[in-house]
N, C-alpha and C positions, 0 to 999 in steps of 0.2 A: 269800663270794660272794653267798649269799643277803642277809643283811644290806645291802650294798653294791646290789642288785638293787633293794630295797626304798626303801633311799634312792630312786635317782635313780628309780623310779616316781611317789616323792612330789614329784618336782619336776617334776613332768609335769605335777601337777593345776592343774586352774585357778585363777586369784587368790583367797586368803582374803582377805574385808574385813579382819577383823583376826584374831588369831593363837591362837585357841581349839581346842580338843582338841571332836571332836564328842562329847557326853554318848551315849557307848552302852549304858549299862545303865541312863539313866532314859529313851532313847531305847527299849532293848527293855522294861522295865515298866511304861512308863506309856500311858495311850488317847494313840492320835495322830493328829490331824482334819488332811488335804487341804484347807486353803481356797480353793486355784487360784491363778489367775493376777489378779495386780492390775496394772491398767494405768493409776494414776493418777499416774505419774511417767514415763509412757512418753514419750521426745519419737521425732519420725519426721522422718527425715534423705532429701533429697531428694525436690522437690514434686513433680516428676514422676511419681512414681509413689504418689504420696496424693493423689488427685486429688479426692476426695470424703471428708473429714475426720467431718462429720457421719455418715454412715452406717458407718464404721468405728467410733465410739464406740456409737450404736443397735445395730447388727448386728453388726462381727466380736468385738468384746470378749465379747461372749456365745457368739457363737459359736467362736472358740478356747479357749473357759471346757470349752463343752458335749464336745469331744473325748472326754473322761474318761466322759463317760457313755454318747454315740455308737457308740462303738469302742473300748471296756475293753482289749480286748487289745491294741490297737496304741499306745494311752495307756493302757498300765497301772499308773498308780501305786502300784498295791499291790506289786506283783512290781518295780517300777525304784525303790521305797522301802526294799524290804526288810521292810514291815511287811505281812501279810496280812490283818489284819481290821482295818486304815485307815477311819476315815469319814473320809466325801465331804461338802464340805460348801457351796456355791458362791455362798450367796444373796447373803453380807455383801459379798462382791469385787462381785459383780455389781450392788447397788446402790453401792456406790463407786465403780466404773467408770462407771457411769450418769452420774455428776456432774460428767465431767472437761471439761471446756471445747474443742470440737476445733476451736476457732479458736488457741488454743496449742500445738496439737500439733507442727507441722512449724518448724524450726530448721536450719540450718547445718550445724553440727557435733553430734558423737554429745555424750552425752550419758553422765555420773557421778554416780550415786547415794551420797550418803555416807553413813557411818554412823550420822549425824545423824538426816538424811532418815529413814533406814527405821524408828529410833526413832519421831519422829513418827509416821510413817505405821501403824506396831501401835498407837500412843495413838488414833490417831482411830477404832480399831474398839469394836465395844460388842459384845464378843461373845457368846454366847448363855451357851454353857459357862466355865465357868472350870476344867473338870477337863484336867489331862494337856498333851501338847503340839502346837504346832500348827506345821502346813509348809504354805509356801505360794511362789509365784515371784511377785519382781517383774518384771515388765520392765521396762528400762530405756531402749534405746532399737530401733528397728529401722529398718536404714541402706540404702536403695537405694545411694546412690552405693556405699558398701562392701560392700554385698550381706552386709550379717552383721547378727544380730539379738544381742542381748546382754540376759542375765537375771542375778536373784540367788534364788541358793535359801536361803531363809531357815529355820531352824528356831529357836523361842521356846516358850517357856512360857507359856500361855493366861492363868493367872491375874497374873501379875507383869507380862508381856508384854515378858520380858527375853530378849534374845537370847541362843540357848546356843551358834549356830555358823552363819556365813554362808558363801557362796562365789559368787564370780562366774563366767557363762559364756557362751561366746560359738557361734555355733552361723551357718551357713549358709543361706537360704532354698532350696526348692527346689520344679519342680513346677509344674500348672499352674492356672490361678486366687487368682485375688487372696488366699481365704481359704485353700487348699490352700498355695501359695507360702511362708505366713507361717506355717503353721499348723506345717509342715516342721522349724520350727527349734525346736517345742515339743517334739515328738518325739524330732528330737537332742538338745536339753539333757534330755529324760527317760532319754534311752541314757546319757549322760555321768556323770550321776549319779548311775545305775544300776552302773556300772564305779568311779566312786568310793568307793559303800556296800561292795561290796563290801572294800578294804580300810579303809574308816572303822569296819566293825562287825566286824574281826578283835579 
């Protein structure tokens, strides 16, 4: 029964990009750096409610970054990672983010990050460290019409900048103000992931 338990919880989790076993014991011995949230493949689904594309690239990208530091406890990554002496590290996303075009942001339909993609997108970083491993969330898109926002939690290896183990997840806005609203669903996929580690790091 337990066994059988255990399955079908695994089938509950959310979509793996592809089909890796998470690395838990270089996951527990190695340094492991938080670099936040990257929002340079974010697309935003329905205009109506992005109605100022520029100041969402200037302002909320940073400011959804900052959560982590804001309000440790309520964005704990240290405690929803499983790792407690995590660095934080937010500079490199934040000048990435900086760059992203927000006359491209808003599109039709949601929006699919491939494998490919997130490839790229560790190549394009110059990261400071090359020690240990690094986690970070992309967003991928966040959908008025569907009122859901959709991330990937990435974990890689700094030096190589090889992915060890992805997962996609989809999360609800909630709340009110624009940056609160959105901010909402960074918080759920930090709960969601936080209920995953736990049996990823049995």
């Amino acid at each position: 029964m337990r066994i059988l338990f255990s399955f079908l919880a695994m089938l509950m989790l959310p979509t793996l990009l592809n089909a890796q076993a998470f690395p838990v014991e270089k996951y527990k011995s190695n340094k492991v750096t938080w670099y936040g949230i990257d929002y340079t493949k974010i697309k935003l689904i329905g205009d109506d409610g992005f109605s100022d594309t520029d100041n969402i690239v200037k302002t909320y990208f940073n400011a959804w970054n900052n959560f982590v530091l804001s309000e440790p406890n309520k964005y704990n990554v240290r405690g929803y990672l499983h790792k407690p002496d995590i660095n934080i590290d937010l500079e490199l996303v934040k000048e990435h983010n900086a760059l992203v075009d927000a006359n491209s942001l808003i599109v039709s339909k949601t929006n699919s990050i491939s494998q490919g993609e997130v490839n790229e997108l560790l190549d394009a970083y110059d990261f400071k460290s090359t020690e240990g491993i690094g986690v970070m969330l992309i967003a991928e898109y966040y959908s008025k019409n569907d009122v859901k926002a959709s991330y990937l939690y990435v974990v890689f290896e700094i030096q190589s900048k090889s992915i060890l183990f992805s997962r996609r997840y989809y999360a609800a806005p909630k709340g009110f103000g624009f940056r609160n609203y959105w901010a909402y669903t960074i918080y759920r996929t930090l709960k969601s992931i936080d209920q995953d580690m736990r049996l990823l790091m049995r």
